[in-house]
PDB file of N, CA, C and O in Angstrom:
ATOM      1  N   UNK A   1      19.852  70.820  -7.889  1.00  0.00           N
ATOM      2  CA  UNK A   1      20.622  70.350  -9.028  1.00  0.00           C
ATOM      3  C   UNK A   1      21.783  69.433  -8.624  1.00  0.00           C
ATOM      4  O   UNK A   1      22.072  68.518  -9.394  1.00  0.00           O
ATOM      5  N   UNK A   2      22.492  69.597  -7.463  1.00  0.00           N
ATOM      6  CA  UNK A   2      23.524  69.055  -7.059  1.00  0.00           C
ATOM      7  C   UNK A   2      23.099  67.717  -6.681  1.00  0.00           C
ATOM      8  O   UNK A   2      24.001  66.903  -6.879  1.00  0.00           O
ATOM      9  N   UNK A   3      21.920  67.153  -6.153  1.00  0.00           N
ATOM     10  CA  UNK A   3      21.315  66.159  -6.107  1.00  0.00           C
ATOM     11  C   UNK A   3      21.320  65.276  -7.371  1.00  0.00           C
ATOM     12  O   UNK A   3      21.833  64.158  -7.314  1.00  0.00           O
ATOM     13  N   UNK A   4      20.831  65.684  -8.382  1.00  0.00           N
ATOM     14  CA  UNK A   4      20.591  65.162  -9.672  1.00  0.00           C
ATOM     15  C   UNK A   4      21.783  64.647 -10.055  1.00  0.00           C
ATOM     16  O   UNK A   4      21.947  63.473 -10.389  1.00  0.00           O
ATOM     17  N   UNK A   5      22.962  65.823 -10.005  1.00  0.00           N
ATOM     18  CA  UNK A   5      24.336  64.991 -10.314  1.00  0.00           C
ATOM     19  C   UNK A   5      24.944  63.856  -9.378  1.00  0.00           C
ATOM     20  O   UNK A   5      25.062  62.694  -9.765  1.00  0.00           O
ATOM     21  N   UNK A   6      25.145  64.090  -8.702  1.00  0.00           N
ATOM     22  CA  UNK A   6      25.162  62.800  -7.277  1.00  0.00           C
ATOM     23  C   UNK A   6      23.872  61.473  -7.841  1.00  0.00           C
ATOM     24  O   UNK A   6      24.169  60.282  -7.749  1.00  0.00           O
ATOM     25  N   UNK A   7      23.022  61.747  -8.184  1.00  0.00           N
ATOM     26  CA  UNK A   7      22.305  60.859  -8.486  1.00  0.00           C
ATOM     27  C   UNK A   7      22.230  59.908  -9.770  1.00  0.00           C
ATOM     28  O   UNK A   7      21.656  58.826  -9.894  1.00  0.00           O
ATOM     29  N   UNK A   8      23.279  60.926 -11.040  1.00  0.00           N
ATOM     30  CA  UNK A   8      23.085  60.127 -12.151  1.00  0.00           C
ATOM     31  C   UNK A   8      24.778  59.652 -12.246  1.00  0.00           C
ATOM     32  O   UNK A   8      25.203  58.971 -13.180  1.00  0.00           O
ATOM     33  N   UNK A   9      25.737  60.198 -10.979  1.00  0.00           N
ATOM     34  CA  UNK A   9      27.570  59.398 -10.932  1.00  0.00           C
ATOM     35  C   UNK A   9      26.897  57.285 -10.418  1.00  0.00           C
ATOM     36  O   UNK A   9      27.106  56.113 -10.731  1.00  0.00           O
ATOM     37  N   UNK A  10      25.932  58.280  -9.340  1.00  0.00           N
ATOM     38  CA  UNK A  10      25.189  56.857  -8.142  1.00  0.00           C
ATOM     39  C   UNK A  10      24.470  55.582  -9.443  1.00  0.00           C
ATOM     40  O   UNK A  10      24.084  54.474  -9.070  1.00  0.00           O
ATOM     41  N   UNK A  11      24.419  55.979 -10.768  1.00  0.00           N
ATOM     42  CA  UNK A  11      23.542  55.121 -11.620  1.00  0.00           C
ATOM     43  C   UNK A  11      24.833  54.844 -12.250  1.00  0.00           C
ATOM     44  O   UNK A  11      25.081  53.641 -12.173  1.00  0.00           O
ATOM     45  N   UNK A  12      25.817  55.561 -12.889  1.00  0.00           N
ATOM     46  CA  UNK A  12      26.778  55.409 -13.588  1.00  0.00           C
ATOM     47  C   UNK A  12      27.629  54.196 -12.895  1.00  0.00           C
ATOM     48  O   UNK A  12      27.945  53.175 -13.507  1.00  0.00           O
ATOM     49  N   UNK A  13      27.961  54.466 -11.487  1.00  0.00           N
ATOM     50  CA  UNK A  13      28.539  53.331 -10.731  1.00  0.00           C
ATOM     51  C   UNK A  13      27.547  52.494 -10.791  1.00  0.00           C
ATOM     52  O   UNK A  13      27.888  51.795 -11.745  1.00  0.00           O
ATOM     53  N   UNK A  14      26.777  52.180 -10.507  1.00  0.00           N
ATOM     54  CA  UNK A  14      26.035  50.548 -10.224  1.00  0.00           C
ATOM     55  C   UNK A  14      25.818  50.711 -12.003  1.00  0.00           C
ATOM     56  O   UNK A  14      25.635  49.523 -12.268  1.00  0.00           O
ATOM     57  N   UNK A  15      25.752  51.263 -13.016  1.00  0.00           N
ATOM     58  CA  UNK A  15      26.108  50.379 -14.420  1.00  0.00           C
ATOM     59  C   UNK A  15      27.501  49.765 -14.584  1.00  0.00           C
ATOM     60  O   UNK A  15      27.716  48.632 -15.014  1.00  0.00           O
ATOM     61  N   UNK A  16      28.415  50.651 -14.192  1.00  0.00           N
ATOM     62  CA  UNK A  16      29.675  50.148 -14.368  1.00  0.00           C
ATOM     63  C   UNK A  16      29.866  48.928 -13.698  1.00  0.00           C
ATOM     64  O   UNK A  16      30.210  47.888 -14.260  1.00  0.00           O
ATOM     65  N   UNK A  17      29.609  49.074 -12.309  1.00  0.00           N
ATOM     66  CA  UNK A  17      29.832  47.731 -11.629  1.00  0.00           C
ATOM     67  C   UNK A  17      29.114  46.311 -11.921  1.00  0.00           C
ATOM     68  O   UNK A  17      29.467  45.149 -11.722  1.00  0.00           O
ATOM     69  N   UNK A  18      27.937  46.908 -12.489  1.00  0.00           N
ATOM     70  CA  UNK A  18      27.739  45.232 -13.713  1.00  0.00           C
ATOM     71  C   UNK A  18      27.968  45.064 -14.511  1.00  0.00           C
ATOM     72  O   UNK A  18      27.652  43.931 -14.872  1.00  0.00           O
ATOM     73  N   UNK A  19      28.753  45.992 -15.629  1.00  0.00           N
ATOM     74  CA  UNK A  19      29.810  45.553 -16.321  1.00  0.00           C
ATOM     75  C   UNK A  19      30.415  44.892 -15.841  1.00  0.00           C
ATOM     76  O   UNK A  19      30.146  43.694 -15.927  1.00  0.00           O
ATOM     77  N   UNK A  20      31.627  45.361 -15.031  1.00  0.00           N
ATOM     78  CA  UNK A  20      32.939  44.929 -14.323  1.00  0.00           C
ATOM     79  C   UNK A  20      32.528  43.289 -13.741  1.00  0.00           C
ATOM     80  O   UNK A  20      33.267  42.407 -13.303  1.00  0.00           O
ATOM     81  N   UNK A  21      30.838  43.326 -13.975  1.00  0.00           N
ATOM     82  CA  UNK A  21      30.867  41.612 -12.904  1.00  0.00           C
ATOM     83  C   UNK A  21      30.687  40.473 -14.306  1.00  0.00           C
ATOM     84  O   UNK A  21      30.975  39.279 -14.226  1.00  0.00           O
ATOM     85  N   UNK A  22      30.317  40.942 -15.175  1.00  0.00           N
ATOM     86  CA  UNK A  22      29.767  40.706 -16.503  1.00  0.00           C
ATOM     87  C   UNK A  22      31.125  40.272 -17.226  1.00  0.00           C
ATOM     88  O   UNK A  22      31.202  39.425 -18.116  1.00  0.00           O
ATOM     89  N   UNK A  23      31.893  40.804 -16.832  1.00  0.00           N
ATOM     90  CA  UNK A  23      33.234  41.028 -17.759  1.00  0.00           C
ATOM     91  C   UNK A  23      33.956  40.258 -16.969  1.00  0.00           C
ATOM     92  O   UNK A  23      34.823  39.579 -17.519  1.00  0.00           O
ATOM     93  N   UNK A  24      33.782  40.150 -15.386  1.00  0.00           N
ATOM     94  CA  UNK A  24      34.703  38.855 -14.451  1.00  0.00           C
ATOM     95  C   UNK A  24      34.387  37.547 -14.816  1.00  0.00           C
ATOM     96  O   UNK A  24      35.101  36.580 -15.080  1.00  0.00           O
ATOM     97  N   UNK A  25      32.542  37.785 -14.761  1.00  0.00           N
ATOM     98  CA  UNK A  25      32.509  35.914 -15.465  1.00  0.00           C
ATOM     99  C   UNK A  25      33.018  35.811 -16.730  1.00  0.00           C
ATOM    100  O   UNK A  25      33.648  34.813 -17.078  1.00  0.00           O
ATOM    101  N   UNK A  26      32.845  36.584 -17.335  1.00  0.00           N
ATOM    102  CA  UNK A  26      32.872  36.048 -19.065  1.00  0.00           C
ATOM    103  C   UNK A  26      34.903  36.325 -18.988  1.00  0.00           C
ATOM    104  O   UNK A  26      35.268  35.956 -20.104  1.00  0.00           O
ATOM    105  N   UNK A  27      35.974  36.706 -18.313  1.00  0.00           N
ATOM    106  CA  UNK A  27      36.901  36.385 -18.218  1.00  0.00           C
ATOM    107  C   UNK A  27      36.972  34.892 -17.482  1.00  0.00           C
ATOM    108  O   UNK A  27      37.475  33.921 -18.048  1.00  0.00           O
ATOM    109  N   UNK A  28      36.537  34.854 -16.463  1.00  0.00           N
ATOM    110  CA  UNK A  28      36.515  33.445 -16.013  1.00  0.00           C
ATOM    111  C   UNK A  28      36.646  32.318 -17.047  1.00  0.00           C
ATOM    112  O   UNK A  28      37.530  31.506 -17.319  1.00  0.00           O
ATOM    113  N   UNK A  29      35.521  32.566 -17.480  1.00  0.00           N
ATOM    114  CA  UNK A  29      34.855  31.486 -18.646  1.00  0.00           C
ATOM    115  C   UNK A  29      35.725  31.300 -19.416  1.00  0.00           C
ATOM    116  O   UNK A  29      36.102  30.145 -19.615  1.00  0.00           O
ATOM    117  N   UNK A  30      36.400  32.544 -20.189  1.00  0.00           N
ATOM    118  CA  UNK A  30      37.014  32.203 -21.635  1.00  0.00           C
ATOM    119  C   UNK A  30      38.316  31.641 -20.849  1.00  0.00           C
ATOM    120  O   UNK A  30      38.532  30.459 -21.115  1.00  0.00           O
ATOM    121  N   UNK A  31      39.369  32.316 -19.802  1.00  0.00           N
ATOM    122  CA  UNK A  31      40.197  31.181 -19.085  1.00  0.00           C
ATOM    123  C   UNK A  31      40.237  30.177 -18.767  1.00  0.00           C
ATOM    124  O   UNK A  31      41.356  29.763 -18.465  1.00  0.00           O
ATOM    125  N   UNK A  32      39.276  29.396 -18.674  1.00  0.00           N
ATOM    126  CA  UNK A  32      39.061  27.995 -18.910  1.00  0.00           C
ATOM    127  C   UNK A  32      39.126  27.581 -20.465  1.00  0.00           C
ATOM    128  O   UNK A  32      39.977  26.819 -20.924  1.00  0.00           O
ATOM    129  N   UNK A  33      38.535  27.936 -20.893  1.00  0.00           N
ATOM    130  CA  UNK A  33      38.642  27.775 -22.427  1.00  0.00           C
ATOM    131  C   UNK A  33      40.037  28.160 -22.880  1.00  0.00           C
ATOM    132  O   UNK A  33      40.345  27.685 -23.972  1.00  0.00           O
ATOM    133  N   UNK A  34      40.688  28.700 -22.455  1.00  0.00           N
ATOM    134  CA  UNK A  34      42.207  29.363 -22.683  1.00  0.00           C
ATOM    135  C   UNK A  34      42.825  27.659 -22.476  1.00  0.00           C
ATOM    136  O   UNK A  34      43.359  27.081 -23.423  1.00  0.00           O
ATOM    137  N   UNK A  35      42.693  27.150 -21.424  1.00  0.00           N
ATOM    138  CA  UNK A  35      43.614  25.699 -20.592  1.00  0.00           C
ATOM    139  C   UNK A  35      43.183  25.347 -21.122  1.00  0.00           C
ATOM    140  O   UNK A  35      44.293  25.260 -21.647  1.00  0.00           O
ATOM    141  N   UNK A  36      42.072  24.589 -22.204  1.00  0.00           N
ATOM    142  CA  UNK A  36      41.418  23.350 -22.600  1.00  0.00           C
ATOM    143  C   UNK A  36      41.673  23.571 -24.239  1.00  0.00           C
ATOM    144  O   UNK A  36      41.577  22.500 -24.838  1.00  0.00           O
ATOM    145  N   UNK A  37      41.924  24.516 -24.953  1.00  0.00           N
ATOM    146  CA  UNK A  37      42.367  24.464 -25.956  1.00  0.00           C
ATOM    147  C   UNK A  37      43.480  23.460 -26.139  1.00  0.00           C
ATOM    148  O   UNK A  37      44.428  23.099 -25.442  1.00  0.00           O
ATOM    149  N   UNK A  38      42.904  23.065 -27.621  1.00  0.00           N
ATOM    150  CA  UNK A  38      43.433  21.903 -28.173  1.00  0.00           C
ATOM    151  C   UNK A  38      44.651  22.153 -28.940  1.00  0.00           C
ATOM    152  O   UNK A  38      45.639  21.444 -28.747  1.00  0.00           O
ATOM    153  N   UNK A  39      44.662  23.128 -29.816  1.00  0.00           N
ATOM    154  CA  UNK A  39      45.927  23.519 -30.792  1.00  0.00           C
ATOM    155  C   UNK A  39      45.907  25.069 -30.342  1.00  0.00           C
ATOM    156  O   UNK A  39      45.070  25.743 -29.741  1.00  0.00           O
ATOM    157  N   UNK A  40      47.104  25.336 -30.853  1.00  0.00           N
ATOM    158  CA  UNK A  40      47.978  26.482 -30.762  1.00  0.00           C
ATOM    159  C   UNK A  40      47.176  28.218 -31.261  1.00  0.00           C
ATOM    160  O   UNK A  40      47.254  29.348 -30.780  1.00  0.00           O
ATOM    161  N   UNK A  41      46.467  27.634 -32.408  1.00  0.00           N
ATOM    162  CA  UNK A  41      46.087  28.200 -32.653  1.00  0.00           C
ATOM    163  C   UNK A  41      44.599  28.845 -32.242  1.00  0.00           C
ATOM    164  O   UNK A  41      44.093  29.817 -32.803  1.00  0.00           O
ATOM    165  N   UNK A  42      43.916  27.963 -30.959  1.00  0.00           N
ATOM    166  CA  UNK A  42      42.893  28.089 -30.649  1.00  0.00           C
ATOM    167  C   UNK A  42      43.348  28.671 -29.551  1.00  0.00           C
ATOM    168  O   UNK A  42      42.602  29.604 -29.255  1.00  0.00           O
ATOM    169  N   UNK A  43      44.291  28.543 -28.755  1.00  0.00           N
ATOM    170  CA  UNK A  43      44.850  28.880 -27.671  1.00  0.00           C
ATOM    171  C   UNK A  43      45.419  30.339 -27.968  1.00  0.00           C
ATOM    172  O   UNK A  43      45.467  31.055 -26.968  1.00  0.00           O
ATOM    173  N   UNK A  44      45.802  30.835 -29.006  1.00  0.00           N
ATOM    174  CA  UNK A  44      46.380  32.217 -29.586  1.00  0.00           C
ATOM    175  C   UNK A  44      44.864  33.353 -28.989  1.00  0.00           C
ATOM    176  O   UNK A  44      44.629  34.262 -28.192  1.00  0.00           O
ATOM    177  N   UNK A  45      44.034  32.323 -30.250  1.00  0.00           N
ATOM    178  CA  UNK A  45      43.118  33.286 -30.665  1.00  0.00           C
ATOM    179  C   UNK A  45      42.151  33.846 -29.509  1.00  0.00           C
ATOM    180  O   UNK A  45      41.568  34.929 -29.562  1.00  0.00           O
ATOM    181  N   UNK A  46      42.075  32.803 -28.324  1.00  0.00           N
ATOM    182  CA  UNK A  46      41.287  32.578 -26.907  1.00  0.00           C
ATOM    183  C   UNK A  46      42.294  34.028 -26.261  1.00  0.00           C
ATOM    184  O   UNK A  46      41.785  35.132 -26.069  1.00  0.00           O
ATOM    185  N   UNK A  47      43.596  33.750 -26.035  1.00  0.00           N
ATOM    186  CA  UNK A  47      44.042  34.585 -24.993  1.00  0.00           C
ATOM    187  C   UNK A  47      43.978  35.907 -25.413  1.00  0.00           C
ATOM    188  O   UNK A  47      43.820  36.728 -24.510  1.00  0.00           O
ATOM    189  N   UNK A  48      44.118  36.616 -27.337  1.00  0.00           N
ATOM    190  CA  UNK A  48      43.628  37.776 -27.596  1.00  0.00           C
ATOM    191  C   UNK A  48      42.298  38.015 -27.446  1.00  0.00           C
ATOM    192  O   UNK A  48      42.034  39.211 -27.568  1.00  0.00           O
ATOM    193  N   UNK A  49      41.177  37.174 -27.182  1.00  0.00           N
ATOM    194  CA  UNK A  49      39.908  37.324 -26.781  1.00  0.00           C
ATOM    195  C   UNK A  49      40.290  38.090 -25.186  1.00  0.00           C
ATOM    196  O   UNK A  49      40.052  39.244 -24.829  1.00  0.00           O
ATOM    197  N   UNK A  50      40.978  36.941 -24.407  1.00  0.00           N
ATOM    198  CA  UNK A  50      41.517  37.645 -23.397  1.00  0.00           C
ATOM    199  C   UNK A  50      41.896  38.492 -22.543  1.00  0.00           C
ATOM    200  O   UNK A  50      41.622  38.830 -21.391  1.00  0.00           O
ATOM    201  N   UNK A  51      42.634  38.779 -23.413  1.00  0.00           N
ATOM    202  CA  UNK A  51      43.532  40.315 -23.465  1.00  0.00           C
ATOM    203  C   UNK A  51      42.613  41.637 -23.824  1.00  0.00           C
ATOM    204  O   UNK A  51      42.967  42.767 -23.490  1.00  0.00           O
ATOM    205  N   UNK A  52      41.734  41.443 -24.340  1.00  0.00           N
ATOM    206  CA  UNK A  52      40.630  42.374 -25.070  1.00  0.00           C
ATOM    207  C   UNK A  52      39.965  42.728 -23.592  1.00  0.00           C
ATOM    208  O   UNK A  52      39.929  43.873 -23.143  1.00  0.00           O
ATOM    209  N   UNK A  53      39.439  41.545 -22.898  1.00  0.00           N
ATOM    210  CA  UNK A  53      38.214  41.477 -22.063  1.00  0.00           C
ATOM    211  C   UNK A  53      39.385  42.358 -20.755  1.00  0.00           C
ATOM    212  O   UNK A  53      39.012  43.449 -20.325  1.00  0.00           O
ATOM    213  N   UNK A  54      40.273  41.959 -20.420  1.00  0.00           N
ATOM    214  CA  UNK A  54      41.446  42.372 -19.244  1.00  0.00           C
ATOM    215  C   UNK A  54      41.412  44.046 -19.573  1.00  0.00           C
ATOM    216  O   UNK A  54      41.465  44.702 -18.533  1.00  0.00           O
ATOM    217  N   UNK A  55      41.352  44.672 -20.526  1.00  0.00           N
ATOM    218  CA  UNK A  55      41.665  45.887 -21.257  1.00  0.00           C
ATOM    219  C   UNK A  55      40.374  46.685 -21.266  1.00  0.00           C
ATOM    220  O   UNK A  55      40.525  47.902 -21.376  1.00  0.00           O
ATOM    221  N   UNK A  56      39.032  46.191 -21.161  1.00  0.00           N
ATOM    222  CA  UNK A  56      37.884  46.423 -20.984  1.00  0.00           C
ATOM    223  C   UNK A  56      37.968  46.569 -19.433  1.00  0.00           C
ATOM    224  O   UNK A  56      38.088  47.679 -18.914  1.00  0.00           O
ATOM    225  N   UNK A  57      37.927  45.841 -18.977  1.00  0.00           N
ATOM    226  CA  UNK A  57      38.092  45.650 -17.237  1.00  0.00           C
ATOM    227  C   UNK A  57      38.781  46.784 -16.833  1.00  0.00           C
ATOM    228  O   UNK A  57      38.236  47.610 -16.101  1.00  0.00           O
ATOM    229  N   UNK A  58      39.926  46.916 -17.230  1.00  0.00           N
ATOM    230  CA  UNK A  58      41.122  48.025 -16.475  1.00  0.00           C
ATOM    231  C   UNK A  58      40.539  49.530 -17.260  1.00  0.00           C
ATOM    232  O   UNK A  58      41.154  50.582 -17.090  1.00  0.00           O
ATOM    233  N   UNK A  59      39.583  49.473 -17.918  1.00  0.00           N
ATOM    234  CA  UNK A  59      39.037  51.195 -18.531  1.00  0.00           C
ATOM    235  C   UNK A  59      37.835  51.616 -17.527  1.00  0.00           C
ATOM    236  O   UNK A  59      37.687  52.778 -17.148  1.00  0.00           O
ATOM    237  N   UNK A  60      36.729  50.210 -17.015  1.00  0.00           N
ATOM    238  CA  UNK A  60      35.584  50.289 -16.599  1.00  0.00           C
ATOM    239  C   UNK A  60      36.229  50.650 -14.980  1.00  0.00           C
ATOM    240  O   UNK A  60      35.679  51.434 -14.207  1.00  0.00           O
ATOM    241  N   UNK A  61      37.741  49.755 -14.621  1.00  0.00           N
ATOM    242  CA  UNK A  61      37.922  50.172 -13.146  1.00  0.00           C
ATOM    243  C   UNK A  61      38.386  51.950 -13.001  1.00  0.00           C
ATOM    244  O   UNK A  61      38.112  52.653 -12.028  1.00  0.00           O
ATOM    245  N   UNK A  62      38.962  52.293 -13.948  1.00  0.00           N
ATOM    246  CA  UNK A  62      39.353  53.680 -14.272  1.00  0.00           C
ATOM    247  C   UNK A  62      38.161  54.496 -13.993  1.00  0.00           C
ATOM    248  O   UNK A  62      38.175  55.361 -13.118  1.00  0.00           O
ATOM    249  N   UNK A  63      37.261  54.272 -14.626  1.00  0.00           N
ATOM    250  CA  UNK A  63      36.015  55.223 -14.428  1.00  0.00           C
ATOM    251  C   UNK A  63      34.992  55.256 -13.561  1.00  0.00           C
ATOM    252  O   UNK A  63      34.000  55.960 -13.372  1.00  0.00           O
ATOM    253  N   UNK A  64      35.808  53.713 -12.784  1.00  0.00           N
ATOM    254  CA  UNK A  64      34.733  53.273 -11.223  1.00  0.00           C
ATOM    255  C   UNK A  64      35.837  54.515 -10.748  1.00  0.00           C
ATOM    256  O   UNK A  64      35.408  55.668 -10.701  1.00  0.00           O
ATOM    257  N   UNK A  65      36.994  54.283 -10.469  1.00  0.00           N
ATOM    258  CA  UNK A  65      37.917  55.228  -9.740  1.00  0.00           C
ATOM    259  C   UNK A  65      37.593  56.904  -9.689  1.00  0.00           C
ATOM    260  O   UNK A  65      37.566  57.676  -8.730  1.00  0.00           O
ATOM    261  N   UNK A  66      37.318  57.165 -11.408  1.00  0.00           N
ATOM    262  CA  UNK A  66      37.021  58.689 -11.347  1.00  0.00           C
ATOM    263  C   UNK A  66      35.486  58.567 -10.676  1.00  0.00           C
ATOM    264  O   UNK A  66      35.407  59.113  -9.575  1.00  0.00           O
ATOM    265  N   UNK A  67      34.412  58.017 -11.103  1.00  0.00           N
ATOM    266  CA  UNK A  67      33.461  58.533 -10.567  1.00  0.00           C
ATOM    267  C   UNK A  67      33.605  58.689  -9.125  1.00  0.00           C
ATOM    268  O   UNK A  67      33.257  59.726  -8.561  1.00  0.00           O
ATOM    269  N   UNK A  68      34.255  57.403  -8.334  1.00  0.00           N
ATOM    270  CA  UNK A  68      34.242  57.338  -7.101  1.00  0.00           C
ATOM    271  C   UNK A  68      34.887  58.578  -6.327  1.00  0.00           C
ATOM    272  O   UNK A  68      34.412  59.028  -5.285  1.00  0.00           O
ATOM    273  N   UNK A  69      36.121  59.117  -7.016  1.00  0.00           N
ATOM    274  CA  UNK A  69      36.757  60.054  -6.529  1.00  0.00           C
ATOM    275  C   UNK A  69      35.342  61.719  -6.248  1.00  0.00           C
ATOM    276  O   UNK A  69      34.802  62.393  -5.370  1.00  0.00           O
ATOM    277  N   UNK A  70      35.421  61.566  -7.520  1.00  0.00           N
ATOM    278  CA  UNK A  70      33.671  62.655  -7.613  1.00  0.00           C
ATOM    279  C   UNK A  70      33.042  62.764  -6.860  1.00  0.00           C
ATOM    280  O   UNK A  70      32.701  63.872  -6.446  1.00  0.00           O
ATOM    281  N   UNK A  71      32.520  61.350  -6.242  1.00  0.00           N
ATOM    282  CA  UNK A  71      31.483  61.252  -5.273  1.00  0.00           C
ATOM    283  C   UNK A  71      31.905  61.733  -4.085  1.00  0.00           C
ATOM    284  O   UNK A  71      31.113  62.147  -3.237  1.00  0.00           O
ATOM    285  N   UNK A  72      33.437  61.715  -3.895  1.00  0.00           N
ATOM    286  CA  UNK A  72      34.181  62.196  -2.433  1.00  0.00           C
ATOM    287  C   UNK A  72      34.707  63.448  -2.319  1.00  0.00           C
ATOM    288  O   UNK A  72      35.283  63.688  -1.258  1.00  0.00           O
ATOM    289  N   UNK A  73      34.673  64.014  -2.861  1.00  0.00           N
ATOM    290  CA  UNK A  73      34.880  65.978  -3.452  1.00  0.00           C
ATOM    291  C   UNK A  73      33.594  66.610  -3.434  1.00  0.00           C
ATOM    292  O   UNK A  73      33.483  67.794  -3.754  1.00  0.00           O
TER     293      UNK A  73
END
């Protein structure tokens, strides 16, 4: 049984971690789009896109952290 759990943290990390790569490009991306905005208001609405994706990122590294800790106990 202890196998099985070790085995479904081992799936949980490699999902998370393509999130976390999923969520680096598509931050990439919209930061460019952040600098190339034209008005103020496109530039608002881009960086709360932003801010959303940064906030996603810092929950998915949280739960890379707990699982990882798991895996070392």
């Amino acid at each position: 049984m202890p196998d099985k759990a070790v085995s479904q943290r081992q799936s949980q990390l490699h999902e998370i971690k393509g999130a976390l790569d999923l969520l680096f490009s598509l931050r990439e991306e919209i930061a460019q789009w952040v600098e190339e905005a034209q008005d103020e208001s496109k530039h608002e609405a881009l960086e709360n896109v932003l801010g959303h994706i940064e906030a996603l990122e810092g929950e998915y590294r949280s739960r890379q952290e707990r699982l990882t800790e798991a895996d070392q106990s």
